[in-house]
PLY file of the C-alpha trace (Angstrom):
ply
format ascii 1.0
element vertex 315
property float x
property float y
property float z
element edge 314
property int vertex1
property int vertex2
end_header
-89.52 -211.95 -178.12
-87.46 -212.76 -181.47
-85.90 -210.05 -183.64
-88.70 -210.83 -186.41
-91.22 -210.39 -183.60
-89.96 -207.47 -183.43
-89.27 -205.61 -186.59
-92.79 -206.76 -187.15
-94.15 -204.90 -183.90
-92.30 -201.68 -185.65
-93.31 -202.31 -189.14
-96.87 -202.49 -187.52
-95.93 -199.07 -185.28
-95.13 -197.14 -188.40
-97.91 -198.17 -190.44
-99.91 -196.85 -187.52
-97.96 -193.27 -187.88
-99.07 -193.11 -191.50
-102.26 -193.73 -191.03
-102.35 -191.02 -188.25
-100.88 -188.57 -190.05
-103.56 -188.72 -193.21
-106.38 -189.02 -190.23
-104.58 -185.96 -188.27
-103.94 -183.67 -192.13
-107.22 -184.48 -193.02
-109.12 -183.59 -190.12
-107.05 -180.63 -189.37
-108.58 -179.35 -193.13
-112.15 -179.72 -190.97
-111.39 -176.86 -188.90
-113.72 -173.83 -188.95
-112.11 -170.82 -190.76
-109.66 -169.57 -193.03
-105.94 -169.64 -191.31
-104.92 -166.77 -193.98
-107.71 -164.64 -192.55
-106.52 -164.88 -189.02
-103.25 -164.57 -190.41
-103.54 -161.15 -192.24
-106.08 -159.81 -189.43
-109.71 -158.16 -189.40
-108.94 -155.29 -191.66
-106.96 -156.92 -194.36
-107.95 -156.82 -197.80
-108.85 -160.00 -200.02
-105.57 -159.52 -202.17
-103.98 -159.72 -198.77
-105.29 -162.95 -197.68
-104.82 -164.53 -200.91
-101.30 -163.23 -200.77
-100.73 -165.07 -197.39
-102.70 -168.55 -198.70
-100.21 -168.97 -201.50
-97.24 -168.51 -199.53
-98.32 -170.63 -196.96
-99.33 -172.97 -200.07
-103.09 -173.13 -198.84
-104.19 -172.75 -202.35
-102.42 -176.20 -203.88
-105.11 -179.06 -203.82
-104.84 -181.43 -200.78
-103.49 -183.93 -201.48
-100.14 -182.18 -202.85
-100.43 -180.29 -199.26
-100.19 -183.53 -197.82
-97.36 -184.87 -200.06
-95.29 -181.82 -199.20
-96.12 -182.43 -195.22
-95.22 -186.13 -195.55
-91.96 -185.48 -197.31
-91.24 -183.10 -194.78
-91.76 -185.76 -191.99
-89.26 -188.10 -193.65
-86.51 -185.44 -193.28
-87.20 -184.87 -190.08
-89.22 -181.68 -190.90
-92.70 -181.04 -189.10
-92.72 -177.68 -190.75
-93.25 -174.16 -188.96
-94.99 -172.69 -187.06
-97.60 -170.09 -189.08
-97.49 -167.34 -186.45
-93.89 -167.70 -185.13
-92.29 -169.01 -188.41
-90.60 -171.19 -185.60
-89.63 -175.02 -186.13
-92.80 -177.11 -185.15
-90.40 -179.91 -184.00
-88.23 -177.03 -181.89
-91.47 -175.58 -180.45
-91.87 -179.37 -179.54
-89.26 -180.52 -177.45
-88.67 -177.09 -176.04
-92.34 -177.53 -174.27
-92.22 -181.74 -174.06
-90.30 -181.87 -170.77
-92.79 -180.76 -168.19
-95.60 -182.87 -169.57
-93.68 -186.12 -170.24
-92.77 -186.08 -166.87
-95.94 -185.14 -165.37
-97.26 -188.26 -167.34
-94.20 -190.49 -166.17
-94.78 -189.83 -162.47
-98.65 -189.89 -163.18
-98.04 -193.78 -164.47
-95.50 -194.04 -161.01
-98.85 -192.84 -158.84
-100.81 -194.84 -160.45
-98.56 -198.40 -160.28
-97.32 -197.56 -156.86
-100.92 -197.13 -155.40
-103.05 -199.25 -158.08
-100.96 -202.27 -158.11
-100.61 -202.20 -154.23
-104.19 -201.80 -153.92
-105.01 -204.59 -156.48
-102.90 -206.81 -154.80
-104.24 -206.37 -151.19
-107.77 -206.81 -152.22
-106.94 -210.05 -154.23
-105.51 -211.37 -151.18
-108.09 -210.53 -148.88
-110.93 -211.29 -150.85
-114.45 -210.40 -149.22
-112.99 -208.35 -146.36
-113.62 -205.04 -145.68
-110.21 -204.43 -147.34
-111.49 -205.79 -150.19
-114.80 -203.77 -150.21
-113.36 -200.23 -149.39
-110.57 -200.73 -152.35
-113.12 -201.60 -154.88
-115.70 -198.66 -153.82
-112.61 -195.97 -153.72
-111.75 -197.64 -157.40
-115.10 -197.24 -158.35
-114.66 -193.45 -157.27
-111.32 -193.01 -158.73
-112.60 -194.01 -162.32
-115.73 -191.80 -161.49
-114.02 -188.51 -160.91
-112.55 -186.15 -164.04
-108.80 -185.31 -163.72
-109.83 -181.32 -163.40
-112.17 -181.75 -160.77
-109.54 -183.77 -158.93
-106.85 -181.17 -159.90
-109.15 -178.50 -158.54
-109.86 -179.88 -155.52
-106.52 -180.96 -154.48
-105.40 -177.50 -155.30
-107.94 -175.89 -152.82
-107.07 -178.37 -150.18
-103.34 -178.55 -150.31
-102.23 -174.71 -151.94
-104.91 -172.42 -151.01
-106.47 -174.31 -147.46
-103.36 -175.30 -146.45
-100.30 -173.65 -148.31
-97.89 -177.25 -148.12
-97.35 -177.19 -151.97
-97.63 -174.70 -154.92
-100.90 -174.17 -156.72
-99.43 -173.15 -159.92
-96.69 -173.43 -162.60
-93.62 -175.96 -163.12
-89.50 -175.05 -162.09
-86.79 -177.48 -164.27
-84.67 -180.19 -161.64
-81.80 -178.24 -162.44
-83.02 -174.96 -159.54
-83.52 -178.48 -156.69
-84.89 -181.86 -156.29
-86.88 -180.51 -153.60
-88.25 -177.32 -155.31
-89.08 -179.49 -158.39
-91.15 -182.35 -156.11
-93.09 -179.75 -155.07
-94.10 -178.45 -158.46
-94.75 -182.32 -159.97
-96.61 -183.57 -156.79
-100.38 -182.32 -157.63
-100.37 -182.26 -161.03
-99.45 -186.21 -161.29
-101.46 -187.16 -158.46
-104.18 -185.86 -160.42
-103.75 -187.37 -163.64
-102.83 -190.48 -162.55
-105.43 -191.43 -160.13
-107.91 -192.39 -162.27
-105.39 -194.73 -163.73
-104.37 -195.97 -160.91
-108.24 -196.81 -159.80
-108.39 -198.68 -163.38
-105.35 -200.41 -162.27
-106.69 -201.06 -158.89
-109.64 -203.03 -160.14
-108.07 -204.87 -162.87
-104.86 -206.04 -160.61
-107.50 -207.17 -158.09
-109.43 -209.42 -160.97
-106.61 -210.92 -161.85
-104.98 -211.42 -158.40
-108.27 -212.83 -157.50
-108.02 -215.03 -160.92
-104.18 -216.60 -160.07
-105.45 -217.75 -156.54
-107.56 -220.20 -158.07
-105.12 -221.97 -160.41
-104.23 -225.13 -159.47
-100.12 -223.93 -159.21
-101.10 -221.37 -156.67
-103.05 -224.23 -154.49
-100.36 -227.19 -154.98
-97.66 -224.10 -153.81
-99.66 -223.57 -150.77
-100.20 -227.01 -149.94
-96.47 -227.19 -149.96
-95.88 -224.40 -147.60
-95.70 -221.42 -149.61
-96.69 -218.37 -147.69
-96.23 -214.67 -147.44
-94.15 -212.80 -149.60
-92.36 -215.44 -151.89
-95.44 -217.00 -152.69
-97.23 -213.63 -153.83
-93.70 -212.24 -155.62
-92.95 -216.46 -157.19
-96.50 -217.22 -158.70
-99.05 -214.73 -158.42
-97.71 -211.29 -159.50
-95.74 -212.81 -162.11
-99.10 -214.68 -163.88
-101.04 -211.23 -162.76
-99.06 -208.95 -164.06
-99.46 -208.75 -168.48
-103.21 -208.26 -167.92
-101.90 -205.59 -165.36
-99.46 -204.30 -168.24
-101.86 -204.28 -170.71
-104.32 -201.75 -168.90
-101.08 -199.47 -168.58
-99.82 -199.13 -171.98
-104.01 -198.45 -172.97
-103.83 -195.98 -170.35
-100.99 -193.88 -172.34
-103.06 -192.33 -174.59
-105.42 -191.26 -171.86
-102.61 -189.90 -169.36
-101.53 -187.99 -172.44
-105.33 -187.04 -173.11
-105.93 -186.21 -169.62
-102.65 -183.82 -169.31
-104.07 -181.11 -171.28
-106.27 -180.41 -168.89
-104.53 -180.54 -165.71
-101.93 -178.26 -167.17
-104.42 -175.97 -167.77
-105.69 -176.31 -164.05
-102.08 -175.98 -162.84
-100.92 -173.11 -165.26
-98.11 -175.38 -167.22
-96.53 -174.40 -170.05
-96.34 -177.78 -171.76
-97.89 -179.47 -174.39
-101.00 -179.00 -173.41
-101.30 -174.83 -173.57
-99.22 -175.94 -176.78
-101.95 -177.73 -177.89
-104.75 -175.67 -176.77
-103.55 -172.20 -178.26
-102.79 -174.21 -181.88
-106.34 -175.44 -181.99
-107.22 -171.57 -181.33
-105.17 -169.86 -183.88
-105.68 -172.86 -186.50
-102.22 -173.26 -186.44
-102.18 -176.07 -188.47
-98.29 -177.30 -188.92
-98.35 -177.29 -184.99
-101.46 -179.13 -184.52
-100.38 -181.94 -187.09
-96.84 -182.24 -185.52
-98.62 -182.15 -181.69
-100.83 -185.05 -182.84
-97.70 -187.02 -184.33
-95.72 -186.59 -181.39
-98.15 -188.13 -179.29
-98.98 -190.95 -181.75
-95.44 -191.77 -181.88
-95.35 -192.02 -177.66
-98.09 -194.34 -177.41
-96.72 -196.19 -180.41
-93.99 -196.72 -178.16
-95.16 -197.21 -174.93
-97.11 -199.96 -176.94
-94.05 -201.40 -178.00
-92.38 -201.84 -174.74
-95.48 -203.45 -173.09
-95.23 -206.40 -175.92
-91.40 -206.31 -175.13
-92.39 -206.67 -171.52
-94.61 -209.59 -171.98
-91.35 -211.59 -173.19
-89.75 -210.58 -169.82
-92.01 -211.05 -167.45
-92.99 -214.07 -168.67
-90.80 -215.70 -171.09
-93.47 -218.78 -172.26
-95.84 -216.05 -173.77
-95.65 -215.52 -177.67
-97.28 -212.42 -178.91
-98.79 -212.77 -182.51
0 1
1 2
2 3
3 4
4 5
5 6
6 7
7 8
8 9
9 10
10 11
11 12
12 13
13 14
14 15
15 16
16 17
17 18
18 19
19 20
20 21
21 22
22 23
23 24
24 25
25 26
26 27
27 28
28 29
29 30
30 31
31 32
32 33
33 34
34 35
35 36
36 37
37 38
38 39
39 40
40 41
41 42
42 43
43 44
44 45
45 46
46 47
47 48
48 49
49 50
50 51
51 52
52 53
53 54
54 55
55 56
56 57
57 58
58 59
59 60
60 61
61 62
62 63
63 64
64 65
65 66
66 67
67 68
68 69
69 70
70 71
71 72
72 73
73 74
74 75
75 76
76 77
77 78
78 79
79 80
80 81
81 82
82 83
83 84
84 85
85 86
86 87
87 88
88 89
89 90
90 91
91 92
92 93
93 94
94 95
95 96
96 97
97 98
98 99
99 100
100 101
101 102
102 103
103 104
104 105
105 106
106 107
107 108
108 109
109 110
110 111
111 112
112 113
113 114
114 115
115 116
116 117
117 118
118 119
119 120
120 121
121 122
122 123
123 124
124 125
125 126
126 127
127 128
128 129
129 130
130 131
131 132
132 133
133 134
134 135
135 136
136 137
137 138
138 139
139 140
140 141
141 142
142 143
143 144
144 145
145 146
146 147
147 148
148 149
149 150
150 151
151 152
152 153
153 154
154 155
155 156
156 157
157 158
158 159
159 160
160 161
161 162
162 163
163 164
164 165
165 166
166 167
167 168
168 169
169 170
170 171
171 172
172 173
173 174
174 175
175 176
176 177
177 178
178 179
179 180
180 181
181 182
182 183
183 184
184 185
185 186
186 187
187 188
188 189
189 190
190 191
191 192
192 193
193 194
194 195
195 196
196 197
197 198
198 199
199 200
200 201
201 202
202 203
203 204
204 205
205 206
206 207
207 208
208 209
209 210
210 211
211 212
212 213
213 214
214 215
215 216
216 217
217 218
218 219
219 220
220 221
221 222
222 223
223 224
224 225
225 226
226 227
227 228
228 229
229 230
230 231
231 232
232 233
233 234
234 235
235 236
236 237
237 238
238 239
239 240
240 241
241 242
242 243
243 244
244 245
245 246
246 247
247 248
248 249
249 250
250 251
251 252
252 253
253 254
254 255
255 256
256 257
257 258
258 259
259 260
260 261
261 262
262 263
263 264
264 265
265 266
266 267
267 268
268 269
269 270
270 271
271 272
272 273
273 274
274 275
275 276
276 277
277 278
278 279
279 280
280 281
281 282
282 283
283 284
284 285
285 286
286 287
287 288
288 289
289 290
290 291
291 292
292 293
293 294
294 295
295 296
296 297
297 298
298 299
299 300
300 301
301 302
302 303
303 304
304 305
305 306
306 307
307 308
308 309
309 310
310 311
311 312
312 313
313 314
């Protein structure tokens, strides 16, 4: 991919964040209630509340709450936090670490058993191998990410007590200690996706077979591993990519709720208690954030086309 190519991929990104930000300010104004109110507390007077709307600068028209956001967001300023007068961007990256890499070893689960999966049912098309991959896909993409959660946490904390049922401990205190901990939570999030991948590696597995490269390879003698790792997973693999970058914004969907399941204090409680308390600096910069991952991930999987096949030209 050429450096045009790509300043126009980021041009595109960040006309993308703008347009998520007026979606995310706008429909954050949508939210039941008055902020102030829940602010000042049941008992407060109506002087108080209208005290605590003009210093939060509730009571400027919307568009010059926007303008004073936006500003903000070009400085590198999400704003603070209405009920711990906190940085939103400090509250941020303070609770980012567990659930980015719950989501990062979610995608691992899902490319280390989707892909594998995928692959072995393209190449034994119509065998029971075939037939048992597709129906557990089937089931993968069938099952919500709490139910999963909640049954893997009866089965492998509470039935048998092999791996903790709640909470999250940093690398830093052990590898070992810190496995333990990530092990559930991304096996639940990132099974569906790895069903989707399943299913979508398989088509186009399946698809490569029957190109007339693959056959002339095979009439030469190409076999086994070469053949599979030479022609086919290179041609499979930008559908393959392309259902993984889509998949970011659900992983980082489906992670609220499996933190919740598993007790995490990540984004996802973040998220939750914002929506709660109308906390609406938080909310706006939680929505951003995310935007600007999948933005990214985005990114990198039209970077990746270039490398894993250098003939393809994105638009």
């Amino acid at each position: 991919m050429s450096a045009g190519m790509v300043i126009r991929r980021l041009g595109g990104g960040l006309l993308v964040l703008w347009l998520v930000s007026i979606l995310t300010f706008l429909l954050v104004q949508l939210i039941p209630g008055d902020v102030a109110e829940v602010i000042a507390g049941e008992n407060a007077t109506v002087a108080e509340v209208s005290r605590i709307r003009i210093e939060l600068g509730l009571d400027k028209p919307i568009l010059e709450q926007y303008s004073s956001w936006f500003v903000g967001i070009l400085q590198g300023d999400l704003g603070d936090s209405l009920f711990t007068n906190r940085s939103v961007a400090d509250t941020i990256i303070e609770a980012a670490p567990p659930t980015v890499i719950i989501t990062l070893m979610a995608i691992v689960v899902a490319v280390v058993i989707g892909v594998t999966a995928g692959i072995v049912a393209g190449l034994t098309q119509g065998s029971w191998i075939d037939r048992s991959v597709s129906a557990l896909a089937t089931l993968g993409i069938a099952m919500p990410s709490f139910w999963l959660a909640m049954v893997l946490v009866s089965v492998f904390a509470l039935a048998n007590p092999w791996l903790p049922a709640t909470g999250y401990v940093d690398i830093r205190e052990g590898f070992g200690e810190w496995l333990s901990y990530v092990i559930l939570p991304s096996t639940a999030l990132g099974l569906a996706t790895a069903a989707e991948l399943a299913r979508h590696t398989r088509g186009c597995v399946a698809d490569v077979l029957t190109r007339p490269y693959v056959r002339t390879a095979r009439a030469r003698g190409a076999s086994g591993v070469w053949l599979v790792r030479r022609h086919i997973l290179r041609n499979a693999a930008i559908p393959v990519v392309t259902v993984l970058g889509l998949q970011a914004g659900r992983l980082l969907g489906g992670v609220i709720v499996v933190e919740a399941v598993f007790g995490i204090s990540g984004l996802g409680s973040l998220a939750i208690n914002s929506v709660l308390q109308r906390n609406y600096p938080m909310i706006q910069g939680y929505v951003l954030f995310s935007a600007v991952i999948v933005v990214a991930i985005n990114l990198i999987v039209d970077l990746a086309y270039g490398w894993i096949n250098p003939k393809v030209r994105t638009a």
